[in-house]
N, C-alpha and C positions, 0 to 999 in steps of 0.2 A: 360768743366766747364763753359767755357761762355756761351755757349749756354742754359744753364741751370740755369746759374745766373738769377735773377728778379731785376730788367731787365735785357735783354741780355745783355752784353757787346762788342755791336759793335765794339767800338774799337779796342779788342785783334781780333776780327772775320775779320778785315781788316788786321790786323799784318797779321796775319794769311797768308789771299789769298795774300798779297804782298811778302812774303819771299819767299826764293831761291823754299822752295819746294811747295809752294804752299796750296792748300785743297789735296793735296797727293788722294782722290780716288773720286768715284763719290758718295758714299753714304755720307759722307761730304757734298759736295757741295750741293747736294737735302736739305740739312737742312741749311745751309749756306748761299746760294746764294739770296731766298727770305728775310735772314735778313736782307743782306747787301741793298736790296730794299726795303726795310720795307713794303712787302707786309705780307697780315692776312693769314695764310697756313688754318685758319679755316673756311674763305671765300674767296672762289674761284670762277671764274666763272664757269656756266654752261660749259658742251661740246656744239660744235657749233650745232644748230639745221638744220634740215635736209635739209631748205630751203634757207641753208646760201651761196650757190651756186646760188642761183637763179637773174639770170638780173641783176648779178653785171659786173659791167663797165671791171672790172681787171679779170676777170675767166679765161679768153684765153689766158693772157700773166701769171698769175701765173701756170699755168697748165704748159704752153712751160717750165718754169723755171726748175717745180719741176721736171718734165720728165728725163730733162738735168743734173740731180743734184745726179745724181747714184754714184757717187765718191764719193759724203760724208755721204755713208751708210757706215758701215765697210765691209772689206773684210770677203766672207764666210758666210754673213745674207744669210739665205733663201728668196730666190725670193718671194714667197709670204707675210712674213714676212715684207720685203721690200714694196711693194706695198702698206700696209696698213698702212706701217708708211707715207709714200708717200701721201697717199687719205686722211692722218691726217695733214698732212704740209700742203696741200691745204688748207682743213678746217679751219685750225688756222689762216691761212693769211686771208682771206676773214672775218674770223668774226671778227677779229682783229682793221679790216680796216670796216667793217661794223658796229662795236662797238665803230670808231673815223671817223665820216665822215669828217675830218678838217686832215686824213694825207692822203697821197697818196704814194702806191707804187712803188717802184723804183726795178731793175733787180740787186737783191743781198741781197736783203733781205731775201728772203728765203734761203742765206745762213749759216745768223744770226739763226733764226728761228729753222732750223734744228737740231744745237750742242744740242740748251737748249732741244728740242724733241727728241733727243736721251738719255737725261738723266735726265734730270727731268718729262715726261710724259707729255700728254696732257693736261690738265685745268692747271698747275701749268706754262708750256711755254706762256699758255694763257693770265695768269697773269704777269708774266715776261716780255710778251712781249710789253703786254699795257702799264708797265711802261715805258721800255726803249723808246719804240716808240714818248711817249710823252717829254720824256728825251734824256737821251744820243744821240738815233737818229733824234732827231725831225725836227734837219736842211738836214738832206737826205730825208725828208717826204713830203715838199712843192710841188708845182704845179710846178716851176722850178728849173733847179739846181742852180740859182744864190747863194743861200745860203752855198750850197757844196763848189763850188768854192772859196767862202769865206773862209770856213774852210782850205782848199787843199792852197790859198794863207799866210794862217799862216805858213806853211813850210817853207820856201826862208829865212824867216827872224830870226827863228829860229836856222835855219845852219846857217848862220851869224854868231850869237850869237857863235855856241859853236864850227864851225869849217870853219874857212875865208876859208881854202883853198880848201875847198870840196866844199863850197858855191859859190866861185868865178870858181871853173871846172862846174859845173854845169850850171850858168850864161854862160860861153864862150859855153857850148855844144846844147843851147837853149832847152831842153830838157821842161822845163818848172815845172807841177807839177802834170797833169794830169796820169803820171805812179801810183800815189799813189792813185789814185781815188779806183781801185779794194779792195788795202789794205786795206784802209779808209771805205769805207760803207759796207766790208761784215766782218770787224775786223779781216780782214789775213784769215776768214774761207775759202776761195777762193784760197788762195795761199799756205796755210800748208799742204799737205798733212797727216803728222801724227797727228792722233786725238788726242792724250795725249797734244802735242802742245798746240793744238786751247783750249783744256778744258785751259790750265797750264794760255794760256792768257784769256782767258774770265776771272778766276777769281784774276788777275793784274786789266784788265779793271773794273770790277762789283763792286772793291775795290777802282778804282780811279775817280778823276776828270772826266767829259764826254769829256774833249776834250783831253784827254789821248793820246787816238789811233792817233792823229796828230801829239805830242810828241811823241811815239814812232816812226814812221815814219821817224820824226828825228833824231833819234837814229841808227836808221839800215841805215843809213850815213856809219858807221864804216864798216859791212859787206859789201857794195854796193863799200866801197872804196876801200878796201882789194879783192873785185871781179869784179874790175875796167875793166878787161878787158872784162869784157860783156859790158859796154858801148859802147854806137857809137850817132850819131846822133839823132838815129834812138828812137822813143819813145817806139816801141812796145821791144827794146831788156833791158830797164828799166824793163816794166809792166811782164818781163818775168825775174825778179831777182832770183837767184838762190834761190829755200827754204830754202837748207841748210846754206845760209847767214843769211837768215829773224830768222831762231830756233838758231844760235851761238849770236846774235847778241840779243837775247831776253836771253840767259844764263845770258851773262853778265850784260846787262843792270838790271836784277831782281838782282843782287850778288852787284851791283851798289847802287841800292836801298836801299837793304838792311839795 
């Protein structure tokens, strides 16, 4: 019904993607997701043209990326099947980035790029992407990460707020906030292995604030404390948080919401 209303009504299409269950399938979200962006499904961009590869600065490092990125095909694509979504992730990033000469790529973006490519299609990720890019991502897109580390120091102070004593273990362990950098700039697509997940939070994020994804980070506080004992000193045994913490810790926090 909302979607059909004139106008849409956003607001329940946000109830929506924020409750427990979410847009529940992917044919949902294909009509959902650009509302929540207020992109025109009637004007979309081109597919990239043929030339979109050409003497750009980034083809050799997004190439290394997409190659790398066979885990978040589903299990059981045909290999060739695979490849041509593959030669399309490539395309989309380059024309994306060649359609905003003022962002610059970063190693995790394409694994934003991919969820919305495996279910909304090509020109419509297209579109998606350009807005996020300019939006929600836009401080992971600059020429340096100062900006990130900006965001990534919004953490500390937020566990503060809503948990002294996870925030002052943390402080004593120097750990810092750099574990959450992967989380943060590929929205957990990096760290969830099951795709129902990553869709379940993409439409939490597409529905909230841009700086969400830093708030939830401080949320999975709870799992990371209740799975304390992967801590150490050690930064890389953070950046390696258990996943099935990060999907318990997103139950509740959406049941939270609620």
């Amino acid at each position: 019904v909302a979607l059909n209303s004139d106008p849409v009504d956003i607001e329940t299409l946000r109830r929506a993607a924020l409750s427990e269950g979410g847009l529940l399938t992917d044919d949902i979200r294909r009509k959902v997701w650009p509302k929540l962006l207020s992109i025109n499904v009637y004007n979309l961009p081109p597919k990239p043209s043929k030339d979109v590869r050409e003497d750009h600065k980034d083809y050799r490092q997004v190439v290394l990326d997409v190659r790398r990125s066979m885990r978040r095909f589903p299990k059981g694509m045909r290999v060739d099947e695979r490849e041509v979504l593959q030669e399309q992730l490539i395309d989309i990033i380059l024309d994306v980035l060649r359609r905003n000469p003022q962002l610059y790529y970063y190693q995790g973006y394409h694994d934003i790029v991919v969820t919305f490519l495996l279910v909304v299609g090509e020109r419509m990720t297209i579109a998606i992407m350009e807005k996020l890019s300019n939006h929600h991502l836009r401080d992971f897109m600059d020429p340096t990460m100062d900006s990130t580390k900006h965001i990534l120091n919004y953490l500390m102070p937020i566990l503060e707020r809503v948990d002294r004593e996870l925030h002052d273990f943390m402080i004593r362990s120097e750990v810092g906030t750099i574990f959450a950098l992967s989380w943060l700039i590929t929205w957990y697509g990096y760290v969830l292995s099951d795709f129902r997940h990553v869709l379940r939070l993409y439409d939490f994020f597409l529905a909230s604030h841009p700086l969400m994804a830093i708030y939830f980070a401080a949320v999975v506080r709870r799992s990371v404390f209740l799975c304390r004992l992967f801590f150490s000193r050690s930064i890389s045994s953070l950046s390696r948080m258990p996943r099935q913490c990060c999907v318990m810790t997103f139950s509740v926090f959406v049941r939270e919401k609620g």
